[in-house]
Each structure stands twice: as C-alpha cells, then as structure tokens.
C-alpha positions in Angstrom: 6.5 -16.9 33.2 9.8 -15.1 32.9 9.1 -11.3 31.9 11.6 -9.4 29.8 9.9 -6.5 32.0 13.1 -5.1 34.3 12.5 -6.2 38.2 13.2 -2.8 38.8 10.3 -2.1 36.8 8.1 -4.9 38.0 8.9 -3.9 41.8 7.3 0.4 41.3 4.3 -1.5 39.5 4.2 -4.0 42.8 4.5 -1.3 45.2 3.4 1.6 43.5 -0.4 2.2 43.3 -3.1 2.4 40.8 -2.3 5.4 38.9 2.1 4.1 38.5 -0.1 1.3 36.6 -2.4 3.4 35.2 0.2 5.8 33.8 2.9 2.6 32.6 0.0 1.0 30.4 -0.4 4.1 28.5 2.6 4.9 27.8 3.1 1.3 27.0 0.2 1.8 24.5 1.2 5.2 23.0 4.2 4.2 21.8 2.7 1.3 20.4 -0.2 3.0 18.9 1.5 4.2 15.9 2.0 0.7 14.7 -1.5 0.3 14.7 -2.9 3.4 13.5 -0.1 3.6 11.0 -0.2 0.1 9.6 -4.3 -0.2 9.7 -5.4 3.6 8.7 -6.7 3.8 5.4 -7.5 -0.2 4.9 -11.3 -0.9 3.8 -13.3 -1.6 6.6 -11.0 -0.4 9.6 -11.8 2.8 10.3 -13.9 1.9 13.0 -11.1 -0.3 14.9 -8.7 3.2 14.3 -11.2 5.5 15.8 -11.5 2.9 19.0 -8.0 2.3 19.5 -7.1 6.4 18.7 -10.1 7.2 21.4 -8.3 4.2 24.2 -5.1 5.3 23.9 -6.5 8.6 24.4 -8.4 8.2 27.3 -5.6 6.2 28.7 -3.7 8.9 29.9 -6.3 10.0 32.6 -4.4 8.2 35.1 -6.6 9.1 38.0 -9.2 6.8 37.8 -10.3 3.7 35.9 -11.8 4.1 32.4 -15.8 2.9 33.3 -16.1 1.2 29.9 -13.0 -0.9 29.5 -15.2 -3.9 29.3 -16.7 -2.4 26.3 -13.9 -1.5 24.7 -12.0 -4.7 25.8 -15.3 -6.6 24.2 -14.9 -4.4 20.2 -11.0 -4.9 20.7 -11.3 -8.8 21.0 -13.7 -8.6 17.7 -10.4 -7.4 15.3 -8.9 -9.7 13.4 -5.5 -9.0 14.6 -6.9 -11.3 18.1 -8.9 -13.4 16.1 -7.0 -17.0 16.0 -5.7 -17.5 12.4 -5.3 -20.8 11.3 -1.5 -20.2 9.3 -0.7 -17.5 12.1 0.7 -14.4 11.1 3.4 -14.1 9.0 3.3 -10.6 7.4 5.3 -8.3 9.0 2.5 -5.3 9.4 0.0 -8.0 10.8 2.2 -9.0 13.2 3.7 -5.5 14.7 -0.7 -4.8 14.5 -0.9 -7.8 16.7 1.8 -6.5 19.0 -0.2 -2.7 19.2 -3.8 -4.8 19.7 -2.3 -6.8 22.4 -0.6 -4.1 24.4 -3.8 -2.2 23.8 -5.8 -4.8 25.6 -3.3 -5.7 28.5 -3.5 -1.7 29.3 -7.2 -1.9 29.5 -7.3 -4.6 31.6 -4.2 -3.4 33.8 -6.5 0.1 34.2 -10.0 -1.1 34.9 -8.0 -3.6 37.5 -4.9 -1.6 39.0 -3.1 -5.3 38.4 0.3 -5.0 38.2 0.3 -8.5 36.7 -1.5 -7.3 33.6 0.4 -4.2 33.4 3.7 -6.4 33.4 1.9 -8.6 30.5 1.9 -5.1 28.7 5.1 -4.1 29.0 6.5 -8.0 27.9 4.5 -7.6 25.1 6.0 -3.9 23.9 9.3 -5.4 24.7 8.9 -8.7 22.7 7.8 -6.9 19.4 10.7 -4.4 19.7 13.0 -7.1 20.3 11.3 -8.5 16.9 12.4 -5.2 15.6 15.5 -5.1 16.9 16.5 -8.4 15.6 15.4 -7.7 12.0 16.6 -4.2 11.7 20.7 -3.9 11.7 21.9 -1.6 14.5 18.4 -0.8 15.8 17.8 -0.4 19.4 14.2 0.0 19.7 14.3 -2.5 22.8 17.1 -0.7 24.7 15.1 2.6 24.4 11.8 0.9 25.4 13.6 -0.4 28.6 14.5 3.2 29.5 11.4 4.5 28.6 9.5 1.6 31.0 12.0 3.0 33.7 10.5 6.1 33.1 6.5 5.3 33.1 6.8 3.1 36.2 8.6 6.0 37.9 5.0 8.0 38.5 6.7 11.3 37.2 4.4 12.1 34.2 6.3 15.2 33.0 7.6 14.9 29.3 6.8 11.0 29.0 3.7 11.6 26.4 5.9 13.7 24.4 9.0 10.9 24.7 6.3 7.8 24.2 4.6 9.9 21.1 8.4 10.2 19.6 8.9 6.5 20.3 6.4 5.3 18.5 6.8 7.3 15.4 10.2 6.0 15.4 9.2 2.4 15.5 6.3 3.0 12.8 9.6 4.7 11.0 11.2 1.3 11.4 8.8 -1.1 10.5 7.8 0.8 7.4 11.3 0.6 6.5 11.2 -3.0 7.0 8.2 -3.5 5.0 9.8 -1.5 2.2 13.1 -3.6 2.2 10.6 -7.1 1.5 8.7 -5.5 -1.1 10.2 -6.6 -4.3 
C-alpha cells in the first residue's frame, strides 16, 4: 500500500528504535484525540470509551517502554461503535473524524506494544487521510500540510515542545470540524 506517510518519515521509524515509534504514535494520537474526546464527550452512554481513550493517549507518552495492557485496551477499543462495521458506513461528518481518532488510537497501541514501524506508518496514513478529508472540505485549510511537519517532528526523537505543538494541533482541528459541522446544520 502506498502511504501518504513522507519516506523521510517512514525511513527514522525504519531505522530509528522503539521509543522514535513509541514517541510518533502519540503524537499521532494527541492530536487526534480532540476529535474524539470533543465529538463523543457528553453523549449518553460514552463516558466510559472517553475515560479509556483520555487514560491511552495519556499513557502513550511514556515512550520508554511498552504499555503492558495494550491488549486490553486494544480489546475495549475494538468494542466502540466507531470500529464496529456499519452496514450504510459512515456518513456524518463527527462519526467519521471519531472513526479517524479510534483508528489512530488503535494503530498507536499496536505500534507501542510491538515497536513496528509498519503499524506506526498505518497511524500516521490514517491522521493524514482524515486531515486531507479536512482539508478538502474546509476552504484554505491546511490541516494536512501542518500534520506533515508535525510527523517530521515526532519521528525526529527530540520530544521537546512536541506535546505542547500536538495538544495545539488538535484543538485546531476539533476547531475545524466543529466549524464544519456548524456550516451543515441547517
């Protein structure tokens, strides 16, 4: 599969050890985590799937080992509906930028209980495909030009201000899909 994932990129998570993947995938999640959290807080019966994602994105971050109960968390994450198949698919615009979080969400656990850089890869194609969503439906955004650099950036190793620029990023893209969702509403 061709990955919208810079070879640049690709080649640090190749060559670069656990804790380069490790560290990619949660930035990766963080700034997708917003869209999740922001979209799903305060619906009936979620608060459980908030806490757990809140609590992995979290508990990504300690890049120096692997989280010992991925499988556990991978296992609740595959139970919400945003994974679940759906037999119209997903058309509303806040399911499908959930979708997006959930599934960068579970390619970072997998890429951190594994070191893969193939899964970690998988993450970063998936924040870039929902940004490019973004982009596409949001005039003179550049959500997937910023993500780019900010993959540039995770992949490096150098942890030093990229929590703070990935927890920025992803209140700018809840920013942006709010504003979407407002522009449908009639």
């Amino acid at each position: 599969m061709k990955t919208l994932v810079a070879e640049d990129v690709v080649q640090e998570l190749r060559t670069g050890g656990d804790e380069v993947v490790r560290l990619y995938v949660a930035a990766c999640a963080e700034r997708m985590a917003p869209l999740f959290i922001g979209l799903r807080a305060g619906e009936a019966g979620r608060a459980t799937d908030v806490d757990l994602y809140v609590a992995a994105v979290g508990d990504l971050w300690k890049t120096d080992r692997p989280l010992s109960d991925s499988a556990d968390r991978l296992h609740s994450l595959d139970r919400f509906p945003e994974l679940q198949p759906a037999e119209d698919g997903i058309t509303d615009t806040a399911d499908t930028y959930a979708f997006f979080a959930c599934l960068v969400l579970r390619y970072a656990l997998l890429a951190n209980s594994s070191g893969n850089a193939d899964q970690s890869v998988s993450c970063g194609h998936a924040v870039l495909t929902a940004m490019g969503m973004l982009d596409q439906n949001l005039a003179g955004a550049a959500f997937t030009a910023d993500e780019q650099r900010l993959q540039s950036l995770s992949a490096s190793g150098n942890a030093a201000g990229l929590w703070d620029a990935s927890v920025a990023a992803g209140r700018e893209r809840l920013r942006g899909v709010l504003s979407r969702i407002a522009r449908e509403t009639p």
